[in-house]
DRENDO-1510 file (C-alpha; in Angstrom, 1 decimal, always signed):
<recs>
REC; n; res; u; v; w
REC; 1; UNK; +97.0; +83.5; +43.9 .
REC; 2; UNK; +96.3; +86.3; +41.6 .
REC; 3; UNK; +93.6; +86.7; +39.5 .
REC; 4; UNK; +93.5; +87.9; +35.5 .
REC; 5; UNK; +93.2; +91.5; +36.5 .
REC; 6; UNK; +95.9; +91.9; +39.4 .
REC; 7; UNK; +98.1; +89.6; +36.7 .
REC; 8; UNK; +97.8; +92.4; +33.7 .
REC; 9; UNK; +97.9; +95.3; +36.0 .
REC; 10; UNK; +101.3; +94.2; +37.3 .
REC; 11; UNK; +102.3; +93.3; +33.7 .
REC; 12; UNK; +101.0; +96.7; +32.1 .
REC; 13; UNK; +102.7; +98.7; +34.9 .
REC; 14; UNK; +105.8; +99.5; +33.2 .
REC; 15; UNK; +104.1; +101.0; +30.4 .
REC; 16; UNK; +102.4; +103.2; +32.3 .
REC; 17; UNK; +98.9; +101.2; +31.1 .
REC; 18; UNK; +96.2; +100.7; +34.2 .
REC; 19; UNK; +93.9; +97.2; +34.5 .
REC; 20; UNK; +90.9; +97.5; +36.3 .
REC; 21; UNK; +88.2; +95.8; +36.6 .
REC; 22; UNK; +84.7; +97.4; +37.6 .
REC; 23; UNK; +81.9; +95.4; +39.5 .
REC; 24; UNK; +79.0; +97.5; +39.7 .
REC; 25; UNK; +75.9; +96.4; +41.9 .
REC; 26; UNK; +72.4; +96.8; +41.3 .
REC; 27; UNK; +71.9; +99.9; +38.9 .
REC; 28; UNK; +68.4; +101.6; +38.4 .
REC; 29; UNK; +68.1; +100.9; +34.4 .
REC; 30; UNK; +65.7; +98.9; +32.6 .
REC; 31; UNK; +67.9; +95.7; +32.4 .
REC; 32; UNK; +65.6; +93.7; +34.4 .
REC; 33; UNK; +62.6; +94.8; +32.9 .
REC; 34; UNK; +60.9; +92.5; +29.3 .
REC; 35; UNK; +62.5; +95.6; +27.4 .
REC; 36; UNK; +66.6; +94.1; +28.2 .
REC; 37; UNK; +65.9; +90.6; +30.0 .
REC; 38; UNK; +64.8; +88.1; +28.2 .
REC; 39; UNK; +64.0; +84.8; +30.2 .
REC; 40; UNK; +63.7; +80.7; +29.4 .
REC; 41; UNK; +59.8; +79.3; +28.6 .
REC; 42; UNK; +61.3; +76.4; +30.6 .
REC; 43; UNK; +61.4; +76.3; +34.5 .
REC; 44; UNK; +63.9; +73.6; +36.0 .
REC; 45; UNK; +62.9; +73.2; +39.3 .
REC; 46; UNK; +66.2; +72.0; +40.2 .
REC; 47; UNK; +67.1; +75.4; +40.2 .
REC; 48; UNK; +64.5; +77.0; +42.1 .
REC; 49; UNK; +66.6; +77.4; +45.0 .
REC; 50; UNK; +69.7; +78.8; +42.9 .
REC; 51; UNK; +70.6; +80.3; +39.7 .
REC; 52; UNK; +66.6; +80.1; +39.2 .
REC; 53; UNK; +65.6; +82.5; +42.1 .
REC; 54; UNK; +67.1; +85.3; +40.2 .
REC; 55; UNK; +63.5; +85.3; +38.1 .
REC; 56; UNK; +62.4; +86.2; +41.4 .
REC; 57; UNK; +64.4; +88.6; +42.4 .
REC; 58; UNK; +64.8; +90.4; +38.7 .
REC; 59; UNK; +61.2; +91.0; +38.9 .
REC; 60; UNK; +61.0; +92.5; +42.7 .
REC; 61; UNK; +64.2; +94.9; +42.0 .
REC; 62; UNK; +63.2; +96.2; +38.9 .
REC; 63; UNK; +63.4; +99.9; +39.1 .
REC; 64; UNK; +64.0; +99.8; +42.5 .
REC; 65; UNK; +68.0; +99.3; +42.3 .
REC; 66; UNK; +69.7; +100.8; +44.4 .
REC; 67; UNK; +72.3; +102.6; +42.3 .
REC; 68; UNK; +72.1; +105.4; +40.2 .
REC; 69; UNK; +73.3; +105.3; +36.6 .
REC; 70; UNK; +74.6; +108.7; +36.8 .
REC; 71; UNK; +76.6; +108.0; +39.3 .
REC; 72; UNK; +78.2; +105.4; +38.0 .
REC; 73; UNK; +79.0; +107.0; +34.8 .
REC; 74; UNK; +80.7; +109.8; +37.2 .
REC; 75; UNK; +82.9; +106.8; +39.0 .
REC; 76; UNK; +83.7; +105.4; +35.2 .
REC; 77; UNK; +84.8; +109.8; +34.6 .
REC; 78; UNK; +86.5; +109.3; +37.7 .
REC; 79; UNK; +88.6; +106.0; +37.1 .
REC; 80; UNK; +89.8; +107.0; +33.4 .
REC; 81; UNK; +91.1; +110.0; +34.8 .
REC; 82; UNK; +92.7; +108.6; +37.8 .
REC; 83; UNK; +96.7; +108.9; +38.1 .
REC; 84; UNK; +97.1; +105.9; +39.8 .
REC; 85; UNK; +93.2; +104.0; +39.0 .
REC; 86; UNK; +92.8; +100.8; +41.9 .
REC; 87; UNK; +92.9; +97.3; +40.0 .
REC; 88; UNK; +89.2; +96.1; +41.2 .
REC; 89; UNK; +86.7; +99.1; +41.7 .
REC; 90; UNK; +83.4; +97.9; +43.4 .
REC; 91; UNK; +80.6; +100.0; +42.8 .
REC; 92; UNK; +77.7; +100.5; +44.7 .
REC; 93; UNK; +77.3; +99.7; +48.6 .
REC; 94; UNK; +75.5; +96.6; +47.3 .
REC; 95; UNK; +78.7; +95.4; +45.8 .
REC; 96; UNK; +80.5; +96.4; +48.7 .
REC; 97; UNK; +78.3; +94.6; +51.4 .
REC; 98; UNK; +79.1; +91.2; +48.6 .
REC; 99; UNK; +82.4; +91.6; +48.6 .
REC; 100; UNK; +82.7; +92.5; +52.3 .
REC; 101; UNK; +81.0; +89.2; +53.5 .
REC; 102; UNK; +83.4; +87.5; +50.5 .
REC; 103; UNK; +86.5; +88.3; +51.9 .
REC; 104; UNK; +85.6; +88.0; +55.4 .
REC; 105; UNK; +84.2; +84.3; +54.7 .
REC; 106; UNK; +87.7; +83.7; +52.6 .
REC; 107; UNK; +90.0; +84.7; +56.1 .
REC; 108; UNK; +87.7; +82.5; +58.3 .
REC; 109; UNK; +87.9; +79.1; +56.0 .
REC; 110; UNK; +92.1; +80.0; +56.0 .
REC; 111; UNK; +92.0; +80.8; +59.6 .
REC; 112; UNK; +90.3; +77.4; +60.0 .
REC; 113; UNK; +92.3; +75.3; +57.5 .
REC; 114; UNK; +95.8; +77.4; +58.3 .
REC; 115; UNK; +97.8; +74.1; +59.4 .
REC; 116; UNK; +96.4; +72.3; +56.1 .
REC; 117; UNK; +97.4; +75.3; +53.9 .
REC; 118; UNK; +100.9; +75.6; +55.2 .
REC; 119; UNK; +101.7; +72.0; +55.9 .
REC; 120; UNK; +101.8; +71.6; +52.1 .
REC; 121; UNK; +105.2; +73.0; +51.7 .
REC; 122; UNK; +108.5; +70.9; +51.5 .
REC; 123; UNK; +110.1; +70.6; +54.8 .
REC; 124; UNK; +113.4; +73.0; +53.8 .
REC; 125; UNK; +110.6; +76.0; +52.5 .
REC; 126; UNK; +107.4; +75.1; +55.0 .
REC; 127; UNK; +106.9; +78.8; +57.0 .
REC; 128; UNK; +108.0; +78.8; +60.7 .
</recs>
């Protein structure tokens, strides 16, 4: 199934237009500091383990990301200039690592449900 991005890029194509979507990681700026993040009064402790852990975890990475804002505005140069730009750009080994473990998760749960997933076709169109 394709997403929004893969969807316009294919669209935009003949025109010569580029969709991409960028995913940066972590970047060393102050939007995790009380200058950029603002945060709830309210705890829910429902969400300790989840969403809520990020108040943790803002607090520990601030200024210590691992990207470097320079950089990225140099991939951003990069993309715009790019004759033939990639539809999803990842940045930041961070992002990477995410999206690494993502897709390799994704092929074992359809390596595991395979005869589910193709079993769901009509007999005259189910693959061989």
């Amino acid at each position: 199934m394709e997403g929004i991005t893969e969807a316009l890029a294919k669209e935009l194509a003949p025109l010569g237009i580029f969709a991409t979507t960028v995913e940066p990681g972590y970047f060393r700026t102050n939007f995790l500091d009380g200058a950029s993040l603002l945060r709830a009064e309210q705890v829910i402790e429902d969400y300790a383990e989840t969403a809520g852990a990020m108040r943790g975890i803002a607090s520990k990475i601030s200024y210590h990301q691992p990207g470097d804002p320079v950089k990225l505005a140099t991939a951003i140069v990069r993309l715009a200039a790019s004759p033939k730009p990639p539809v999803h750009l990842p940045l930041g080994a961070d992002t990477l690592k995410y999206y690494s473990e993502k897709t390799e998760a994704f092929n074992k749960e359809i390596a595991e449900w395979h005869d589910v997933i193709t079993s769901t076709d009509h007999d005259d169109v189910a693959a061989h």
